[in-house]
Backbone bond lengths (Angstrom), bond angles and torsions (degrees), N, CA, C in turn:
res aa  C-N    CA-C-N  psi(-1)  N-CA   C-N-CA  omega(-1)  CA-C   N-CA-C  phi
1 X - - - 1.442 - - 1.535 108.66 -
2 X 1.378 106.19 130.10 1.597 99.92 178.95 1.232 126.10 -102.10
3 X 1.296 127.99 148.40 1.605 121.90 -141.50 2.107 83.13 -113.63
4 X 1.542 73.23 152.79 1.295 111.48 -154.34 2.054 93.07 -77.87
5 X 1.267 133.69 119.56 1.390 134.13 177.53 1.882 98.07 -61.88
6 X 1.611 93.50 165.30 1.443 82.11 -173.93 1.916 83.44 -114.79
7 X 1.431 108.02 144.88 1.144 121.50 -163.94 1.510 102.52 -67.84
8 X 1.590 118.52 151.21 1.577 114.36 -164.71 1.876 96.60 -89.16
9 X 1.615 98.31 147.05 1.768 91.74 178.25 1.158 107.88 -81.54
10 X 1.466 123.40 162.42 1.459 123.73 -136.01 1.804 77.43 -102.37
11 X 1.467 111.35 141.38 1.639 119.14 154.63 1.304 112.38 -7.93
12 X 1.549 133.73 155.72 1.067 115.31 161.40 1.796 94.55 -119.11
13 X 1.312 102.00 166.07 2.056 106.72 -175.12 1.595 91.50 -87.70
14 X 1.616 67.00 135.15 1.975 88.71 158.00 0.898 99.21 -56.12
15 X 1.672 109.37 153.41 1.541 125.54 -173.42 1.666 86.82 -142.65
16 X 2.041 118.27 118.10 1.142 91.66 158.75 1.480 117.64 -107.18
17 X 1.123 130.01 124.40 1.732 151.50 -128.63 1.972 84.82 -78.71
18 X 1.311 139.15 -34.49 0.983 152.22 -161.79 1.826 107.57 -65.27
19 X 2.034 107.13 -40.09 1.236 106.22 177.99 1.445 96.80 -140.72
20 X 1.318 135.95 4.98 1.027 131.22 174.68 1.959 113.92 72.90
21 X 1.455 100.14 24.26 1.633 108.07 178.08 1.454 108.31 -77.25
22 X 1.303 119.15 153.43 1.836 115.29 170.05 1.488 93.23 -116.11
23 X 1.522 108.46 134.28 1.526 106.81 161.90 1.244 102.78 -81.43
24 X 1.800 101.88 147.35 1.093 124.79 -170.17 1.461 99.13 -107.05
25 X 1.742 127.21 -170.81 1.166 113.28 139.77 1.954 91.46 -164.76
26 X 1.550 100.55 126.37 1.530 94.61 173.30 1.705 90.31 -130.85
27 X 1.499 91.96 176.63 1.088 120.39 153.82 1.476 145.96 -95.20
28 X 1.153 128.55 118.02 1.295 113.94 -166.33 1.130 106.99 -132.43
29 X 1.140 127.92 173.26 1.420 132.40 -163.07 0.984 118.17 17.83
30 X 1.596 138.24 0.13 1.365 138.98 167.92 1.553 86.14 121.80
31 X 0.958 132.59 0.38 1.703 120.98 162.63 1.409 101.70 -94.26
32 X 1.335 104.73 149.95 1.897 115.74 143.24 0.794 138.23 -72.03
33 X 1.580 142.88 145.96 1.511 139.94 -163.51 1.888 91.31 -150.09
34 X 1.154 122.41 135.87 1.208 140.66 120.75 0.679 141.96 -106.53
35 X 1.359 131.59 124.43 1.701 132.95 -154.61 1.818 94.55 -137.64
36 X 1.535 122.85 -173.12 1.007 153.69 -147.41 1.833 92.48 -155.95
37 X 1.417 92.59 90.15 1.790 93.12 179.66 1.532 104.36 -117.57
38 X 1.744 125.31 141.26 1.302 112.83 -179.32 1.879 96.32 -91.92
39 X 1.587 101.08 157.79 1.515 103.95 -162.41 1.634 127.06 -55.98
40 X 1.400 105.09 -14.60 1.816 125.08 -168.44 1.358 97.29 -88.40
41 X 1.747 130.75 -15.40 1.726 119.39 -170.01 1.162 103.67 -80.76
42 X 1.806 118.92 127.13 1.071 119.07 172.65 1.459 138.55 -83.50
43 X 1.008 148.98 108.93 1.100 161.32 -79.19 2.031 88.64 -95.56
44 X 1.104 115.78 -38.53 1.903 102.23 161.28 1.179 138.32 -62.45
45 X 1.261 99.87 -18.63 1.783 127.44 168.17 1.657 100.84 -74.05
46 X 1.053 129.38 -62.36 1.618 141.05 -135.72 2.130 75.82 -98.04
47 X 1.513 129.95 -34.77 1.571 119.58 173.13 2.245 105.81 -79.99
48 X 1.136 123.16 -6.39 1.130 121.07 -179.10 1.550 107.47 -118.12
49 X 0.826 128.30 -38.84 1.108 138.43 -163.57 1.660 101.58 -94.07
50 X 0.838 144.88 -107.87 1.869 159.31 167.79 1.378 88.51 -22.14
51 X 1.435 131.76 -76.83 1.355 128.28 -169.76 1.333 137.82 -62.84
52 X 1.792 108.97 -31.55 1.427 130.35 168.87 1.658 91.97 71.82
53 X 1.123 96.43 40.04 1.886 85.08 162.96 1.886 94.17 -123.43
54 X 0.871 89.78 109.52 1.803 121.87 -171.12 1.854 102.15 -91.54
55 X 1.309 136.41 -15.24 1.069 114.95 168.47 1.798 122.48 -77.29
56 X 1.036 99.70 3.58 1.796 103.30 170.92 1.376 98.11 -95.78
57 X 1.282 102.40 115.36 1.737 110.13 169.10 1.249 122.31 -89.80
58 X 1.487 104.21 174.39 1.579 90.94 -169.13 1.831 78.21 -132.75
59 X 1.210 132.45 150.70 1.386 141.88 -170.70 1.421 100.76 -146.61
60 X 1.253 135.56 -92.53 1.407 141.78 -153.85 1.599 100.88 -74.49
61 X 1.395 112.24 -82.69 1.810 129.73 173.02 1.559 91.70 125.68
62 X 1.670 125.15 -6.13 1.395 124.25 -167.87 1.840 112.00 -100.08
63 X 1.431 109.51 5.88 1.375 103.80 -143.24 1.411 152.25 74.72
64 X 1.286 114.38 -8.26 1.127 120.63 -165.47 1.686 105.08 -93.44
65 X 0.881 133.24 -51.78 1.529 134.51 176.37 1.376 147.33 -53.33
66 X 1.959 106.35 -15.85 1.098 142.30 171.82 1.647 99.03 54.45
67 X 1.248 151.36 41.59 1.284 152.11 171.89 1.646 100.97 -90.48
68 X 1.002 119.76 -0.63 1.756 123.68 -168.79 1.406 99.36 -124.72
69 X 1.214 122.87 21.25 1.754 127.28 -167.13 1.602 108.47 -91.86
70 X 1.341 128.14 98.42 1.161 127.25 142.68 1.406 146.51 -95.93
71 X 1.165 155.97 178.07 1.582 146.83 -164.81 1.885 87.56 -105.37
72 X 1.188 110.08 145.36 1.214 120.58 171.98 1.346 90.10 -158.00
73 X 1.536 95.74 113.25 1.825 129.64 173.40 1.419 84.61 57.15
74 X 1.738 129.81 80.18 1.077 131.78 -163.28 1.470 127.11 -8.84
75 X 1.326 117.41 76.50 0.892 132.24 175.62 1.521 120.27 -152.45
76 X 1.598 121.82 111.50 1.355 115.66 -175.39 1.295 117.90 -54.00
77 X 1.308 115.55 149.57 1.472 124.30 174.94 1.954 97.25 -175.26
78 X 1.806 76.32 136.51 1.695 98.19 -179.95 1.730 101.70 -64.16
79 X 1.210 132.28 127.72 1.040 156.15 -176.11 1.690 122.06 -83.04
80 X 1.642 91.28 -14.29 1.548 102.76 -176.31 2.107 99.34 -105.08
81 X 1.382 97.43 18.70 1.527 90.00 -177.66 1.666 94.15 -124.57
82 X 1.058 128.26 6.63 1.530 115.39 -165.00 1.632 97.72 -151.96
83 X 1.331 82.38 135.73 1.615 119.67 -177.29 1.588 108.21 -45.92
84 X 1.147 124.99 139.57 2.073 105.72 170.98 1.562 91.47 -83.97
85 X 1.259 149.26 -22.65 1.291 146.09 -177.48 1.412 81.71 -52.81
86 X 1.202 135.96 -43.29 1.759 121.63 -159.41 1.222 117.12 -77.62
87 X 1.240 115.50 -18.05 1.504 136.33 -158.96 1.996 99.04 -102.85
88 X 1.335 97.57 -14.26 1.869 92.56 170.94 1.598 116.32 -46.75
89 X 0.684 115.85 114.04 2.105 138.99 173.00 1.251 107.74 67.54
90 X 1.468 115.93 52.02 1.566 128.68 141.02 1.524 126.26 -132.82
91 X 0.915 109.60 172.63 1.810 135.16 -153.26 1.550 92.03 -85.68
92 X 1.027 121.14 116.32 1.767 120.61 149.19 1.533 120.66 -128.12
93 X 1.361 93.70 141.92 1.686 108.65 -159.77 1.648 96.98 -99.84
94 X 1.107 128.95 120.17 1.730 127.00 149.80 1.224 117.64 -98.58
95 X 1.212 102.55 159.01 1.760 107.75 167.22 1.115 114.53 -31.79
96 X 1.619 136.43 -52.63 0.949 125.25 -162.06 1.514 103.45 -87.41
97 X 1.313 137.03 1.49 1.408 116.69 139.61 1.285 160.76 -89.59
98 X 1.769 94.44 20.65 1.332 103.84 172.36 1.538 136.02 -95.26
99 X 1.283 96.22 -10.88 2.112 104.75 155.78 1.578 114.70 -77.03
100 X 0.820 87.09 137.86 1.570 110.91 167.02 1.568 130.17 -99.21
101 X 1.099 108.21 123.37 2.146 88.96 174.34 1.211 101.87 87.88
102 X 1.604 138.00 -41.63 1.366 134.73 -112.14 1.168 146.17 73.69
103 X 1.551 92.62 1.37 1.601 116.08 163.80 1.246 123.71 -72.78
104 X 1.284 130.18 136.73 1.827 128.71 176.37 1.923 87.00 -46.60
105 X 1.301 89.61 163.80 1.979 99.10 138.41 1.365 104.45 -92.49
106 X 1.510 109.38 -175.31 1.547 119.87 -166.48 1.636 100.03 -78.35
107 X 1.484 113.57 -20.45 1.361 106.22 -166.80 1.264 107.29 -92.19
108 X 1.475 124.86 -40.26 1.377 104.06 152.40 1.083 156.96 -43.35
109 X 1.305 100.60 -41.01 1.598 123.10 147.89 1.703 105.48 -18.78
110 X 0.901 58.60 -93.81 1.986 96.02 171.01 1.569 108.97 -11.97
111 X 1.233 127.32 -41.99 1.237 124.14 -138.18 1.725 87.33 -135.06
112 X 1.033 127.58 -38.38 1.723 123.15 149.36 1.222 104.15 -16.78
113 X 1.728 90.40 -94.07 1.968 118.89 -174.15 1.463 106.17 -41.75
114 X 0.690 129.78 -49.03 1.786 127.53 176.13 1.186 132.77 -81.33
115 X 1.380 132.31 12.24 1.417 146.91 -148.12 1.613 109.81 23.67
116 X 1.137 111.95 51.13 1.616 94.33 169.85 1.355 134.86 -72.51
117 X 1.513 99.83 5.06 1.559 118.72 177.98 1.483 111.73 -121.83
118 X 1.411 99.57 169.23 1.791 129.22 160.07 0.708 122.79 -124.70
119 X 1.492 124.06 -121.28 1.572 155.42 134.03 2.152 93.40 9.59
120 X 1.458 96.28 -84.14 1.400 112.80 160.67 1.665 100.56 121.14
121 X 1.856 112.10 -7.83 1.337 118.77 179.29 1.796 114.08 -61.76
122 X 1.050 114.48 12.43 1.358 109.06 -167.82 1.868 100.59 -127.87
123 X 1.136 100.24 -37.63 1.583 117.76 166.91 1.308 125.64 -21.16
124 X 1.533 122.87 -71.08 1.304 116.82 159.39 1.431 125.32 -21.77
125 X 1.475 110.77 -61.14 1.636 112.50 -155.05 1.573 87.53 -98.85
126 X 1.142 129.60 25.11 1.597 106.16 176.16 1.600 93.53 -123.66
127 X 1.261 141.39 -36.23 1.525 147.28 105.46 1.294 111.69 30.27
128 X 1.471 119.42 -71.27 1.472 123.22 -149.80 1.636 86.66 -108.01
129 X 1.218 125.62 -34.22 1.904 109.42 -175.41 1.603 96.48 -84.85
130 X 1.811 130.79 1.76 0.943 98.00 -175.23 1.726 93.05 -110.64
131 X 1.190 132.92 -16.43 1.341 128.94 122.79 1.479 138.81 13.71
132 X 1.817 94.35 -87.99 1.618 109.40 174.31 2.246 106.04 -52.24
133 X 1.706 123.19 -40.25 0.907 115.27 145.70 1.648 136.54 -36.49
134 X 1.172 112.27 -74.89 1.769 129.50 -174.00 1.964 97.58 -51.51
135 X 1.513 123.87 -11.33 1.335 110.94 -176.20 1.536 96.16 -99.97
136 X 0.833 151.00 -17.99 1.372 154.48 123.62 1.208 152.79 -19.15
137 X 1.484 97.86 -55.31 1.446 130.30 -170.60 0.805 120.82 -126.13
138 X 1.517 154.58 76.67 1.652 135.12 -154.21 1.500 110.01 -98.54
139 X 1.536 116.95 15.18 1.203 95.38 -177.53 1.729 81.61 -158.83
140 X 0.997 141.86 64.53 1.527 156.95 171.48 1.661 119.65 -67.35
141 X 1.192 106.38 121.95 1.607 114.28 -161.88 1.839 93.16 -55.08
142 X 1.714 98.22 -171.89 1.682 90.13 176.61 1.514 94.16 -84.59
143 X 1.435 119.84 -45.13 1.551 101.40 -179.11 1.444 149.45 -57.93
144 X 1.733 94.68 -2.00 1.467 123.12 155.15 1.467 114.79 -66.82
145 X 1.110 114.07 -56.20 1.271 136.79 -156.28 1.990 101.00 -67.14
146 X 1.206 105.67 -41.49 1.277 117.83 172.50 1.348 121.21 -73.47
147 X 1.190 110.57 -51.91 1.374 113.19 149.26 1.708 117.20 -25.06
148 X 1.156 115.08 -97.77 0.897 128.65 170.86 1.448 121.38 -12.47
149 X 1.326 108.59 -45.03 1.732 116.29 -165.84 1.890 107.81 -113.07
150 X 1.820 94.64 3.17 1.698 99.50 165.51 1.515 116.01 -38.02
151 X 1.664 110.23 -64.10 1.555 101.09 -176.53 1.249 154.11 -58.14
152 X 1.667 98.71 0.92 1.277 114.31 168.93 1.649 116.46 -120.29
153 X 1.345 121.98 152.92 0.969 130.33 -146.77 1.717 100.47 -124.85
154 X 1.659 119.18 136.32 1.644 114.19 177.31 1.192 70.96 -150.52
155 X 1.595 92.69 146.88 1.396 119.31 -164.00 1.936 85.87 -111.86
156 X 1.166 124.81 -44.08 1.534 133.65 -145.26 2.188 87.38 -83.25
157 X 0.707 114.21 -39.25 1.891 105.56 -175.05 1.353 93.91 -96.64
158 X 1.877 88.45 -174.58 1.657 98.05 -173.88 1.627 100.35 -118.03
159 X 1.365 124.07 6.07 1.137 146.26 155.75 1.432 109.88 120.30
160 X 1.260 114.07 -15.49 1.417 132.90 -154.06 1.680 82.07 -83.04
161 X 1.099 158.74 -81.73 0.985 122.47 -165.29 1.704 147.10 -63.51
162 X 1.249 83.52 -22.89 1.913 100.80 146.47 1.230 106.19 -41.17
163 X 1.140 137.94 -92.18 1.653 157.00 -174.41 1.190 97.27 -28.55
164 X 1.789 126.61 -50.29 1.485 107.45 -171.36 1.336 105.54 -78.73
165 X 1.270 126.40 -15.92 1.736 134.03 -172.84 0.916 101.26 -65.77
166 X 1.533 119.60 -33.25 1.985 117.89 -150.47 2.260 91.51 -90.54
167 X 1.626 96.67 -39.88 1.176 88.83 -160.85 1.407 115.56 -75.38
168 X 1.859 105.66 -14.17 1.584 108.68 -175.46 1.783 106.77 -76.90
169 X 1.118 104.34 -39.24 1.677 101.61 154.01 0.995 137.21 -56.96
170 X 0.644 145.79 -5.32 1.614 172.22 148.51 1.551 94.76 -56.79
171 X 1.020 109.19 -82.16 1.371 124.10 171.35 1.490 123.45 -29.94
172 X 1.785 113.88 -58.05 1.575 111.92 175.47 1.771 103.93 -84.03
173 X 1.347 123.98 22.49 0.932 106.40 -176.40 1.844 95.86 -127.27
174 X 0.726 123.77 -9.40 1.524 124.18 177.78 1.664 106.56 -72.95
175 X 1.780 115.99 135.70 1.583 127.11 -165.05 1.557 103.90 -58.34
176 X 0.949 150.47 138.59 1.365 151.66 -138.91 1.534 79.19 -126.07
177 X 1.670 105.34 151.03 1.575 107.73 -168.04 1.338 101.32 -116.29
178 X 1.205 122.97 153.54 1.634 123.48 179.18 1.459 120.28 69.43
């Protein structure tokens, strides 16, 4: 019978005893960052603030509005509910890392050509949760699609052009055959 390893204890965070900060270290946009974060900064604060990537908004502070929505380890999550201490040695995606080159992504694209915007304050986080969908799903009904983009809130459309944004991406993003 083979005996079971005993699992290794996880690192523990620097602590500097002076302010009580834990270094963190993620990745974002495909860069690395280590910073010196104190434990209460919430992880949209510690991406706008420390990082100066200003296209994650912050709107409500309650969750409810999804304007603070980025992919972390591709996966959406409101940014105004979670600690960046939580976010130590994982991947988070913002708006501003989904062009390449200077190229749109397809979903931006997407959402130009289709008016999926206004205002555009809501854009980011409706973008990236409709995203964490389109990597999944490349061709998602509208009641998927709504689904999907429930947790965030735009006051300026009637959603309907969102929906065609999400699904025309969908569209330039599916493997082209032949």
């Amino acid at each position: 019978m083979a005996t079971k390893r005993k699992k290794a204890s996880p690192k523990r965070k620097s602590v500097r005893p002076e302010n009580g900060s834990h270094m963190i270290t993620v990745a974002v946009n495909g860069r690395k960052f280590t910073r010196a974060v104190e434990p209460r900064v919430l992880l949209v604060d510690f991406i706008r603030d420390d990082l100066r990537l200003t296209g994650t908004h912050v709107g409500c502070d309650t969750s409810h509005c999804g304007a603070c929505t980025v992919l972390l380890d591709g996966r959406a999550v409101k940014s105004c509910t979670m600690l960046a201490v939580q976010a130590d040695g994982r991947e988070i995606t913002t708006i501003e890392g989904l062009s390449e080159h200077g190229r749109l992504h397809p979903i931006q694209e997407a959402f130009k050509a289709h008016h999926g915007l206004q205002c555009g304050f809501c854009t980011p986080g409706v973008v990236l949760a409709a995203l964490e969908l389109l990597r999944v799903e490349n061709a998602p009904s509208e009641d998927r699609i709504r689904t999907a983009i429930s947790g965030n809130i735009c006051r300026c459309t009637g959603y309907q052009g969102i929906v065609d944004s999400v699904a025309a991406a969908g569209e330039m993003m599916r493997p082209r055959k032949g």
